[in-house]
N, C-alpha and C positions, 0 to 999 in steps of 0.2 A: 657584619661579623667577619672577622679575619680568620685563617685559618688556625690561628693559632687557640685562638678563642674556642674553636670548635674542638677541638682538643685538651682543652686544659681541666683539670684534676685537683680537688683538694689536697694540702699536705695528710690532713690523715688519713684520706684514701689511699695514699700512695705510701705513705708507710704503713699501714696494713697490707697494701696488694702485696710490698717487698717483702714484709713478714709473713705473709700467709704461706707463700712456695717453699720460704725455707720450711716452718714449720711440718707441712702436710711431706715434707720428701723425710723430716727428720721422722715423720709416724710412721713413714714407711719402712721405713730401714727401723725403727724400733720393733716395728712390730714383726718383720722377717727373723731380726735379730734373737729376739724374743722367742719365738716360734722354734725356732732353730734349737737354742735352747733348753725350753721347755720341752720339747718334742723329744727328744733321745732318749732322756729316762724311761718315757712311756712305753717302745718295743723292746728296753731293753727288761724292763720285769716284766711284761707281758712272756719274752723271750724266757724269760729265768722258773717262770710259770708254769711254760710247758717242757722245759729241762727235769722239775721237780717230779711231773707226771709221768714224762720218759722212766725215771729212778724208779720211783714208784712199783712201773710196771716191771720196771727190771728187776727187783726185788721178789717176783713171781716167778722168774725163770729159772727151769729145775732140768739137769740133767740125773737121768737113770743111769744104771750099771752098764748098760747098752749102748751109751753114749748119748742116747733119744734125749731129743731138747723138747720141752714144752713151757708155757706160759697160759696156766688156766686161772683168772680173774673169778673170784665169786662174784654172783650177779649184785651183789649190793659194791663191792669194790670198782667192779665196772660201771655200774651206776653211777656211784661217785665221778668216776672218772671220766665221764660223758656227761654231768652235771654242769649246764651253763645257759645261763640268761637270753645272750646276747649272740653263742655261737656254737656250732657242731662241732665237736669235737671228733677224731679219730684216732686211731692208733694202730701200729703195725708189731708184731716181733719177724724177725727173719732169722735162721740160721747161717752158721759161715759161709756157707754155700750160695745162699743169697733165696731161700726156699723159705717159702711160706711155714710160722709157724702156728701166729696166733692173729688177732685183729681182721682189719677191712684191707682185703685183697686188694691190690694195685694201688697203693696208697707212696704217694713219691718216695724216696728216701734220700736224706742231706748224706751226702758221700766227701767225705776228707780224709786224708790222708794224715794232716798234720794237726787238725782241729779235732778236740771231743770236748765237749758235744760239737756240731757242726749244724747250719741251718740252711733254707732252702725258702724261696717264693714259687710257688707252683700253681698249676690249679687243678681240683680233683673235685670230679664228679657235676662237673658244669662251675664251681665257685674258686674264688681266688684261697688259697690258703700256705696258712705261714706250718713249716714243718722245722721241728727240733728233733735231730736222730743221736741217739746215747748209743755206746758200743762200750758194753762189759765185756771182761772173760770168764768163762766158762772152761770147765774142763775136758768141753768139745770142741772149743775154739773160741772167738770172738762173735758174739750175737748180736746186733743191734734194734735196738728198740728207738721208732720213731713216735710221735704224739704230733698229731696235728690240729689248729682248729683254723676256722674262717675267720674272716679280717673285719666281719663286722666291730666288736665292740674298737677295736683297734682304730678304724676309721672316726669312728663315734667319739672316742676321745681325742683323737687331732681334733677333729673341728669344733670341740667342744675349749681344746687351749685355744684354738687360734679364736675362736669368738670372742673368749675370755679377755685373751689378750688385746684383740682389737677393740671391744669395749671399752676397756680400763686403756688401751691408748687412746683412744677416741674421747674420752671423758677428760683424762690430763691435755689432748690436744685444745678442747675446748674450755677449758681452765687455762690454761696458756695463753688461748686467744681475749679469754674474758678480758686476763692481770691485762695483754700488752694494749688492748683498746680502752682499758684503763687508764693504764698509764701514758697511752700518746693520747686521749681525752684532754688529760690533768697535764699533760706536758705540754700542750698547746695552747692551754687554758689564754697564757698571756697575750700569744697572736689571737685569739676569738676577742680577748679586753680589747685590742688593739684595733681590731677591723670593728666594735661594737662603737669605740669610740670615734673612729673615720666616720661611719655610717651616721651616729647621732648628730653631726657637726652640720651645719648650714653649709650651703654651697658658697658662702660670702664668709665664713667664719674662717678667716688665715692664722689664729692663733697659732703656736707651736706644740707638737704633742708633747705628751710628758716622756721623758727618756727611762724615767728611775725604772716602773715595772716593766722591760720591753727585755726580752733576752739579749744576750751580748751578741751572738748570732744576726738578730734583726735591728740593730743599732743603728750602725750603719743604712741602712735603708730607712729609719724615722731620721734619722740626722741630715739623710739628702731631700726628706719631705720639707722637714722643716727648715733647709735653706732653701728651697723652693718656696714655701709658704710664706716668707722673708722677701724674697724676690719679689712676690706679687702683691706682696703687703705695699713694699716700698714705691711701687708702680702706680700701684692705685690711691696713696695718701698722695703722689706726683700729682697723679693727675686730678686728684679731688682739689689738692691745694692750689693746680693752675687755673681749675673752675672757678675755684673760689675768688682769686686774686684777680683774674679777667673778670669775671662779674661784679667783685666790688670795684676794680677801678675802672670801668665802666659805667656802674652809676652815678658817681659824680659828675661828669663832664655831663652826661646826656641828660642830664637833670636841672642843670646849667644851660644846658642848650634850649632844652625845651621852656623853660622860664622866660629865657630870651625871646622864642620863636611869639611863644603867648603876649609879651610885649608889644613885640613887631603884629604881629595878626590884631592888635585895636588899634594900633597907632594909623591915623588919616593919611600919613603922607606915604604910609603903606598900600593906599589901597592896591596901586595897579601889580603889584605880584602878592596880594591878598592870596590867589589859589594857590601859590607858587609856596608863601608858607605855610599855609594850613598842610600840605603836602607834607613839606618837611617835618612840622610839628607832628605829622600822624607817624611819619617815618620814623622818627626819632623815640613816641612812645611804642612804637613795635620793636624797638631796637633795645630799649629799657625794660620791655618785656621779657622779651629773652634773656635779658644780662638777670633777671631776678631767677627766670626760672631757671638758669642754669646756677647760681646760688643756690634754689631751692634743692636742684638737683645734688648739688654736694656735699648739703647740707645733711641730705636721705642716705648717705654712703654708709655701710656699717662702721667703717673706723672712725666716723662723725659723732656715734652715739656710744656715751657712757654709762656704766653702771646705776649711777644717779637719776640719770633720765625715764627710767622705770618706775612707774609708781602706780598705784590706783587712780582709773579717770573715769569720771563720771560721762557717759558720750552723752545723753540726754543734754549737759548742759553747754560739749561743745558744738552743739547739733542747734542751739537755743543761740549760740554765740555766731558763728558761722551762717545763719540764716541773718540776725541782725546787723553781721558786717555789710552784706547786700541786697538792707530788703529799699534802699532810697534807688539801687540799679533795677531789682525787681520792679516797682512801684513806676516807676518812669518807661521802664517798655512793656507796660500792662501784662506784668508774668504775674500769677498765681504760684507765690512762695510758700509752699505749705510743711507744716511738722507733725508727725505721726509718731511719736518717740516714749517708749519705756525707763524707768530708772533703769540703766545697767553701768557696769563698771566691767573694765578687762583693766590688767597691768597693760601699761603701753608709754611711749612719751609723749605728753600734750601736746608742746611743742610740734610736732612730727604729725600728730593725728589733726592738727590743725588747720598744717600743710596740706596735708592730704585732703582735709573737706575745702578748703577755699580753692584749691583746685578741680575738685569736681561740681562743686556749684558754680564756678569762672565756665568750665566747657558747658553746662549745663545752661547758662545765662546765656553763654553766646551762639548757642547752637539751636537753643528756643525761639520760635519764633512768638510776632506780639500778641499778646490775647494767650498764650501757652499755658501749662503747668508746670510747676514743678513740684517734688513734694522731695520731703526727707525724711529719715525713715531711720530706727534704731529700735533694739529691745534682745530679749532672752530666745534664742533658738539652740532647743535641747542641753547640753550641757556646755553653750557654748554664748557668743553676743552675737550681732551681727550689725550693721553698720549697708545704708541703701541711698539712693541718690537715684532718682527716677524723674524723667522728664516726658514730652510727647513733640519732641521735635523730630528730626528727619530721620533718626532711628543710625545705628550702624551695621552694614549688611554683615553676616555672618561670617563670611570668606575674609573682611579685614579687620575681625573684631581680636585675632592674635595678634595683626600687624601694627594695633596701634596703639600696643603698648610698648611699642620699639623708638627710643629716641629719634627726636625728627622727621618721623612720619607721621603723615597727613593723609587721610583717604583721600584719594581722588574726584575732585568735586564738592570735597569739603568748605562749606561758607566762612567768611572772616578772612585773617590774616594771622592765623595763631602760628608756632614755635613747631609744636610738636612735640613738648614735653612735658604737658600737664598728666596726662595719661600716664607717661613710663615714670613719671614722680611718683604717681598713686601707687602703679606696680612695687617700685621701689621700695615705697614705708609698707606697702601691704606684705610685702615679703620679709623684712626688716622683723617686724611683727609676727610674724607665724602663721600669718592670716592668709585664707583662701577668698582671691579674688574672683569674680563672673562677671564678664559683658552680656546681660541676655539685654529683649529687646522687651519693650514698655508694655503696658496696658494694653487689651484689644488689639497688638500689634503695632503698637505707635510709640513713637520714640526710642528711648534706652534710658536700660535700667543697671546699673551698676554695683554690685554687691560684695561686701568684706563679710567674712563668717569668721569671727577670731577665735581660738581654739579653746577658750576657758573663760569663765568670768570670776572677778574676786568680791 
């Protein structure tokens, strides 16, 4: 893992991450803003409230012939006027002198000069309280009459806007969040087509993606795939086409030769390099061996197979075909060729899947020893076919049963004089196919057992 990899972040995570900090700093200043707003009316009639009350009581204040000031409240007026849910109310009058006339002694009073009414934040009596002082004239002088209450309901309604408000931002925040993970969803939609159709695609499938639904933005980036996919396309039909051409013009000559060699090996006046050509003649069909399965090999290439090559096949009957190509080789090194086979059918090409069993009954023939088994093996597993080739020869140890389905690899110790490519052919079509290949090992632990599970049957 690079570090980069350890690092890296979906597009829509990352344009949510960028959109969420604007979002939640624009809630915040919404919701200050807001606050701010809303908030000012609320002390300012609370204010206007106890101005009304000030009047009110001012409305009581009676000067006598004497000059004597008083302000006497009937008990149901004062009642009123100390009527409140949520807060104490007080009130003062003072004379011009600044002398107690009426209300709760030592009750602050808002003093201006250039304000009336005028207001004050104080605290009186242990509590925080907002005080409003009115100053009538009289014809003793100027009296002023204060009213005050505590800051409960005051309090109670800020935090009741700012909840308010933080709700109903919070609710628009997360309606905003919904629309824009909606809408980067539905706007990405065509990169998720895009990487759904990367991901469905064979690891061998180099076709070109489609351009038309791909955003203008990602173009450019399908357009360098796709001359990539060009490149490798063109590389790999090279080199299938030099297998192909090396392997057929190799089998003419060495076909030729060995004809020759078969001559020469009964001819009498051969006898004294008799070994000298059977040699040659063995050299020669190993050398024809390989020239086929490297044919066979590029045969198996995915840009070898067409559309047409798909069809219904019955394996039962190439499992019936495949055993009779080599039951006169079985019969001769006393191998027990056996068939254990259900009707089934997968789509697949004949051709290819034919390939593929006369190559695993070929390693299976030559890696049996005499007096052996083999058996063949086909039928319905789950919803699927499967396709087996099981011997009881020298088995393949588990540590090289990845290695050798790698062209040109031979375990070590391996008997014969084979190529090393009947195996990575099998891999080849089995992959070609969709089919899931297994190396396990045989019976009772004896020999190998070889298995295709192909992914559907028709």
């Amino acid at each position: 893992m690079t570090p980069h990899t350890e690092h890296a972040t979906s597009v829509r995570r990352r344009l949510l991450s960028l959109l969420l900090a604007p979002l939640a700093l624009l809630l915040g200043t919404g919701i200050l803003i807001d606050y701010i707003s809303a908030s000012k009316p609320i002390p300012i009639a609370y204010d206007q409230a106890l101005v009304n009350s000030a009047l009110a009581v001012a409305a009581h204040v009676q000067v006598d012939e004497a000059g004597h000031i008083s302000a006497v409240l009937s008990p149901g007026a004062e009642a009123v006027l100390r009527s409140d849910r949520y807060d104490t109310i007080y009130y003062l009058v003072i004379d011009p002198r600044g002398e107690f006339v009426a209300g709760d002694r030592g009750l602050p009073v808002a003093s201006s000069a250039t304000r009336n009414p005028s207001y004050l934040d104080a605290v009186f009596r242990g509590d925080p309280i907002r005080v409003a002082s009115y100053r009538t004239q009289t014809s003793a002088g100027p009296v002023t009459v204060s009213v005050a209450e505590t800051r409960h309901k005051r309090d109670h309604g800020r935090r009741r806007v700012l909840a308010s408000l933080f709700a109903t931002d919070l609710v628009q925040l997360a309606g905003t969040l919904l629309l824009v993970w909606i809408g980067v969803r539905y706007g990405l939609r065509p990169l998720t087509a895009l990487r759904d159709q990367i991901a469905a695609r064979s690891a061998r499938d180099l076709a070109a993606l489609d351009v038309a639904p791909v955003p203008l933005e990602v173009r450019p980036l399908v357009h360098a795939l796709n001359r990539l996919f060009e490149t490798v396309r063109e590389a790999a039909d090279a080199q299938q086409q030099f297998l192909a051409n090396a392997a057929h013009q190799l089998r003419t000559p060495l076909g030729g030769i060995m004809a020759q060699l078969d001559l020469l090996a009964r001819d009498p006046a051969a006898a004294a390099v008799r070994e000298r050509v059977l040699a040659l003649r063995e050299g020669s069909r190993r050398a024809a061996h390989t020239a086929n399965r490297l044919l066979a090999l590029a045969r198996a290439e995915p840009s070898a197979l067409v559309a047409g090559d798909i069809r219904s096949v019955d394996l039962r009957a190439l499992v019936a075909d495949a055993v009779a190509a080599q039951l006169d080789r079985a019969l001769a090194a006393h191998i027990d060729l056996g068939v254990e086979a259900e009707v089934v059918r997968v789509p697949a090409s004949d051709w290819l899947l034919r390939e593929l069993l006369a190559n695993l009954v070929d390693n299976a023939l030559t890696y049996t020893p005499i007096g052996g088994r083999i058996t063949l093996r086909c039928g319905n597993e789950g919803d699927g076919a499967f396709l087996e080739v099981e011997d009881d020869g020298p088995g393949i140890p588990p540590a090289e049963r990845a290695r050798v389905l790698e062209r040109f690899y031979r375990a070590p110790g391996a008997p014969g004089n084979g190529c090393g490519l009947g195996l990575a052919i099998v891999d080849e079509i089995a992959r070609l196919h969709g089919a899931h290949l297994v190396i396990a090992g045989g019976a009772e632990g004896r020999g190998t057992r070889i298995r295709l599970r192909f992914p559907r049957v028709v």
